[in-house]
N, C-alpha and C positions, 0 to 999 in steps of 0.2 A: 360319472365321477369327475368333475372338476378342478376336485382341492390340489395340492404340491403332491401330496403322498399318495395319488393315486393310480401310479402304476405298483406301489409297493401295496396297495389295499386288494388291486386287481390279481397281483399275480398270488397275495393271502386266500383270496375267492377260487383259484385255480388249484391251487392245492389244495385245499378241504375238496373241492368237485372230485380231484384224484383219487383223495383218501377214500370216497364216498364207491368210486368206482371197486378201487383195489379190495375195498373190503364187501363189495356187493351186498352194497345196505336194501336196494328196492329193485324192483323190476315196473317195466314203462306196460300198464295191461288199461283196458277200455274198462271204464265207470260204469259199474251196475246199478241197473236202476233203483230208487231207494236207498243207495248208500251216499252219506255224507264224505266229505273229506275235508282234511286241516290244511292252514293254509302253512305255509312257512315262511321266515325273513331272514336275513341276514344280519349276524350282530360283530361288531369290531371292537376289537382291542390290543390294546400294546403288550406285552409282556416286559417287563421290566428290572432289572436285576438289585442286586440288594441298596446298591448305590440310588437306583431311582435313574437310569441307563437303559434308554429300548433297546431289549434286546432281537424283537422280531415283531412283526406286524401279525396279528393271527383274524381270519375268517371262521367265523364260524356259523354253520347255516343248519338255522333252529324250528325245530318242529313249534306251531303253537299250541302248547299242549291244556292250555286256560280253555281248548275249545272242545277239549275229550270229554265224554260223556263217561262217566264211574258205572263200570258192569258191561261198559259193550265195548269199549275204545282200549280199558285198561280196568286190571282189579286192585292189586295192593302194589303201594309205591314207596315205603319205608323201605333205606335202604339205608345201614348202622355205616361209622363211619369212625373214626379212631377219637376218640374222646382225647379232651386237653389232657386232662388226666395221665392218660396210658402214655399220648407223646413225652409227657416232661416226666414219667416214668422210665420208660425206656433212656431217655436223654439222660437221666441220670444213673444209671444204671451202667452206659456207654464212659461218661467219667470216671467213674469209680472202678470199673475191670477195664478201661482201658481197648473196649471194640471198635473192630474198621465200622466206620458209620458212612454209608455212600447212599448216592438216590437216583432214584429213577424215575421219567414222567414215560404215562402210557399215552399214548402218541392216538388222538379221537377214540379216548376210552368206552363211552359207551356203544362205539358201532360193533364193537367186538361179539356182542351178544345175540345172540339167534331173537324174536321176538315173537310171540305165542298167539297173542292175537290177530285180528286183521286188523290193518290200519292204511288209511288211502290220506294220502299227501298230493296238495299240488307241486306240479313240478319249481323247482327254484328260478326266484327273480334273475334275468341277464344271462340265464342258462336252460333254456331252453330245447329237447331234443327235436334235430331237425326235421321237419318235413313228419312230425309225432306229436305238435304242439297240445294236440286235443286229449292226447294220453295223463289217465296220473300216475304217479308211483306207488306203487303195495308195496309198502317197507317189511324190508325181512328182514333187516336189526334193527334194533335200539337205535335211537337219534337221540342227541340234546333236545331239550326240549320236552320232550316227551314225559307223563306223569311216572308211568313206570322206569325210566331209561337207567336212572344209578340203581335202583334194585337190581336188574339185570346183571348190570357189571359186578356187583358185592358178594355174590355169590359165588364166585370163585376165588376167590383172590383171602388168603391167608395171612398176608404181611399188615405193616404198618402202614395204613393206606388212609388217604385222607382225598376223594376223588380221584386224581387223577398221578396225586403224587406219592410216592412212596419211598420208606427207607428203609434200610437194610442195616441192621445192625451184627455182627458176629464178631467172633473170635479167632477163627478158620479161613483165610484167606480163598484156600481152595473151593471151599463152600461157597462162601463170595460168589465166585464165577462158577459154578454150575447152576446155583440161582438164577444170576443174572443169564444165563444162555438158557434157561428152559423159559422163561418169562419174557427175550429178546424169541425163541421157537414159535411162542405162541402167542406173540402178539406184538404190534409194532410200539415198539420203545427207544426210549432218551435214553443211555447212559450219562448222567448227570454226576458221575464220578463223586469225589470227596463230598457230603452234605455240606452247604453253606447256609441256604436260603431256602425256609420252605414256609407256605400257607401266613408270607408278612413279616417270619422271624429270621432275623440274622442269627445264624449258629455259629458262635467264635469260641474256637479250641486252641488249648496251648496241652501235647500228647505228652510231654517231657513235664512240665507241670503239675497233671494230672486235674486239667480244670475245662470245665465248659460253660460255656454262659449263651444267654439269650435275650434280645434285644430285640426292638420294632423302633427304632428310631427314624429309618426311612418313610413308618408307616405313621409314625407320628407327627414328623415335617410336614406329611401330608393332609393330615388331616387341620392343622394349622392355618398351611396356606388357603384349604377349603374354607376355613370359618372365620376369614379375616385377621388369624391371631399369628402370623410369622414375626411381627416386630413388634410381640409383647413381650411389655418386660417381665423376668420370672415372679413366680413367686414359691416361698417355703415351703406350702401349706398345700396339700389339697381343696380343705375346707377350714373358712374362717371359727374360729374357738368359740363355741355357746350358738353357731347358727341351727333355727331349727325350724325347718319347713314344714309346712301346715297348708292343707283346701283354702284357708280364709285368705291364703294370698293370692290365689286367681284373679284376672282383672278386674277391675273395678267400674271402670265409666269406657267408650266405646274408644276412646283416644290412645288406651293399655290395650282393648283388645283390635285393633288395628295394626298397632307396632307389633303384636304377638305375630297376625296375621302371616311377616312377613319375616319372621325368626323362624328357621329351621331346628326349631328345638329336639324334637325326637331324635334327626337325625344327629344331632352333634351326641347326645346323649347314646345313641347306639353306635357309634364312633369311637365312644371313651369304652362302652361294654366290651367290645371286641378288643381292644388294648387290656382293662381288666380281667380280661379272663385268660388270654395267653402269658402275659410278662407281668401285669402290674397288681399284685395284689394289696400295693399298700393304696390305692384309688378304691377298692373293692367298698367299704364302707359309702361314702360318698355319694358315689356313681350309682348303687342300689338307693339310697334316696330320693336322690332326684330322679331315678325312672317309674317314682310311684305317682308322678305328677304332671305324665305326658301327656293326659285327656284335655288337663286345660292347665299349661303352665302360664305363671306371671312374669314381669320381668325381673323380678327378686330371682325364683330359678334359674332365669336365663345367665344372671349374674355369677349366681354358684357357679355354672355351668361352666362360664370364661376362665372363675378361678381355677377349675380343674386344670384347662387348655393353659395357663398361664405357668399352673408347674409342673405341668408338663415342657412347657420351656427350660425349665430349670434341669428338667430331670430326663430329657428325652437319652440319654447316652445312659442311661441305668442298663444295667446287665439283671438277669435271674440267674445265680451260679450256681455251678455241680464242683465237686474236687473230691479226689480220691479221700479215702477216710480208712481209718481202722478198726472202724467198729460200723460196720453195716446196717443200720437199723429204720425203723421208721419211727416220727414222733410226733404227735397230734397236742395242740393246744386248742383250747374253748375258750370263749367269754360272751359277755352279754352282757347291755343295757340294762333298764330296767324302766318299764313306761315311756322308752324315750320317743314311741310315735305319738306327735300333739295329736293329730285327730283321731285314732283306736286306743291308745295308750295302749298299745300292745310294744311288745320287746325287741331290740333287734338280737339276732344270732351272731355267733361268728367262728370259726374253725380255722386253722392251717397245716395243713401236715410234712414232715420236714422228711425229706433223701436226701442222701449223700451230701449235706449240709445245705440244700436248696428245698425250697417251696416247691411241691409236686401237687399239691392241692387245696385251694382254697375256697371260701365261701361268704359273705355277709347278706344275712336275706331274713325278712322279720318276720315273729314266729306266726304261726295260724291261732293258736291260744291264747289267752289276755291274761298272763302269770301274776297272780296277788302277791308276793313276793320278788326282794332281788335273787334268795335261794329257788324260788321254782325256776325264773330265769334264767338262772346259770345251768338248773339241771334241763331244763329244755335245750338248750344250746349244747351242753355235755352231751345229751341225749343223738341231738341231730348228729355231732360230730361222731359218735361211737357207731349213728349207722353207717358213715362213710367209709369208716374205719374198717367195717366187716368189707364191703366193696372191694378196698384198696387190698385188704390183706389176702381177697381171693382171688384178684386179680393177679398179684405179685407172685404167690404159690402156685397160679399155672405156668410161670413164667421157668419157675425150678430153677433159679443161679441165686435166693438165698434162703441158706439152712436156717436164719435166726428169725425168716417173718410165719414159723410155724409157734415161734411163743407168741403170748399173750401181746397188743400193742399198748405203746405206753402215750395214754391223754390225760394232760393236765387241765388243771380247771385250780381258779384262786379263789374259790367259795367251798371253805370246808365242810360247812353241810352240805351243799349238794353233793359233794363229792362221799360224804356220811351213808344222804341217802342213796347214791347209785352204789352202793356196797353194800347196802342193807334190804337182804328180801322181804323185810316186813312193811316196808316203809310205805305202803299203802295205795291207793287210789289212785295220786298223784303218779308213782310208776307204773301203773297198770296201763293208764290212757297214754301214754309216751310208746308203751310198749307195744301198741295198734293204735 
């Protein structure tokens, strides 16, 4: 290493080797013949606090697990993980009763895991055992990298857990910290005290208030300065009024598809998605648009794409807010287009569902059916939003802190026949196919 920062890179490389020892992830055993083994590397990063502030240099040293074979190296590697959903559930939940909300990072969360198969690794780059060079390592936990590795770890862990970070939500102080000491027992952990900053979101509370909101504004300076747009000026709009994307604006002569060559469209477009789907759900319409035209986008898309980034200038300090309330409920709105994609003439959807006066769930995504009507429309999107509806409200009643999400939810919808026919069991064919 060369660079300025490389004694602070070297000594990040020295503590992952620590952690790797203290948790006795492998042993150093002679290569049998016939067996492969994966290589590993080394990957860097800064950790960074809500300001956009290094807070630590971190090593981390990764299995390459692109090079596992499915059935002998590893079997199943889905491993669930806390849905946006449940977060800004819980987060609202926390405003409205008023819970200590603290967090916790599990400190090389997947070495913690016993690992089932056999699995031969080369030994790591610049670390070398001595006078052992010729040896590999047979991992006996879980490593990053690895296909299976966050399976491993998801299997025990009961909290609000989103990899490596977790929160803790209660009422009970006491509780609090018997938590936190069986979880600091068995396994090496961050106390990360009061929640602020988790998974790119600022969590800003006022407890006397009774409010909490949530913001990615660091996360969206940054995505800014990535795509040349810091010293844009804002604008209102997400998307300009009557635009409508269509296939037939893909490039046209080789001079469009050259300039495309060299626009990082997808990536800006999965850029805005991960802003949409945590805090921004008034982008949500939009942002699904243009990701239906990542195969061969024009520079018309590309343009939409800067207007999103542009008010996003405008809007980057927007909050998602919670506040205490008197009446506990949930509340679902629908709507829908009708034809509005030019090349399927198919519909788009839309939902939102409201806690504790905050957005906990939202969606705009066009339908799979070609609805002959603006009333099938609306009931297809009523439709979609009423399965979510069942999700949310079962999610919520295992949760047991409210009495009132055992009645019925309330979804509006401003098409009174559809709303006719989702009340009406005769209403035929039409609800039959919705209903599978």
């Amino acid at each position: 290493m060369s660079c300025k920062e490389s004694e602070l890179w070297y000594n990040a490389m020295k503590n992952e080797m620590s952690s790797m020892r203290c948790n006795d992830v492998w042993d150093l055993v002679e290569l049998l013949n016939g067996v492969k083994t994966i290589g590993c590397k080394w990957v860097f990063k800064t950790k960074k606090d809500s300001l956009g502030n290094i807070e630590r240099y971190k090593a981390r040293l990764v299995a390459k697990g692109f090079t596992q074979k499915e059935g002998i190296d590893y079997t199943e590697t889905f491993s669930p993980v806390s849905k946006k959903d449940s977060l800004c559930i819980i987060l609202a939940l926390v405003a409205h009763f008023d819970l200590e909300l603290q967090q916790m990072d599990v400190k090389t969360t997947f070495l913690n895991r016993e690992l089932k198969e056999e699995v031969y690794m080369k030994q790591p780059e610049g670390f070398p055992s001595s006078d052992r060079e010729q040896l590999v390592c047979k991992l006996k936990k879980s490593i990053y990298g690895l296909k299976q590795a966050s399976r491993q770890w998801s299997k025990v862990c009961f909290l609000v857990l989103y990899v490596d970070d977790i929160l803790l939500a209660t009422n009970d102080k006491g509780l609090l910290h018997e938590v936190k000491q069986f979880l600091s027992k068995n396994f090496d952990m961050k106390d990360m005290s009061e929640a602020s900053y988790v998974i790119g979101i600022k969590i800003h509370r006022d407890r006397f208030k009774g409010i909490l909101g949530l913001s990615q504004e660091t996360y969206i300076k940054k995505v800014l300065e990535r795509f040349r747009m810091k010293n844009c000026s804002p604008s209102v709009s997400p998307i300009v009024k009557g635009d409508r994307f269509n296939l037939n604006q893909w490039p046209k002569n080789d001079l469009e598809r050259e300039q495309m060559k060299n626009i990082p469209y997808a990536s800006a477009v999965g850029s805005l998605m991960y802003a949409q789907v945590c805090t921004r759900p008034d982008i949500a319409f939009v942002v699904g648009m243009l990701g239906r035209y990542q195969r061969n986008p024009s520079i018309g898309h590309w343009k939409a794409a800067k207007i999103v980034m542009r008010y996003f200038q405008g809007t980057k300090d927007y909050k998602l807010m919670y506040r205490r309330t008197s009446n506990l409920k949930v509340v679902g709105y629908s709507d829908s287009d009708f034809a509005g994609c030019v090349d399927s003439r198919k519909s788009t959807s839309g939902y939102i569902f409201i806690l504790a006066g905050g957005a906990i769930s939202w969606r705009s995504v066009k339908q799979t059916m070609t609805a002959t009507s603006t009333m099938e429309a609306e009931f297809i999107s009523c439709f979609e939003a009423t399965s979510h509806g069942v999700w949310l409200k079962s999610f919520i009643s295992g949760l047991r802190v409210m009495d009132l999400i055992s009645r019925p939810l309330s979804i509006y919808c401003d098409n009174s026949v559809a709303v006719f026919m989702a009340k009406n069991n005769k209403s035929g064919s039409l609800k039959q196919a919705h209903r599978h």
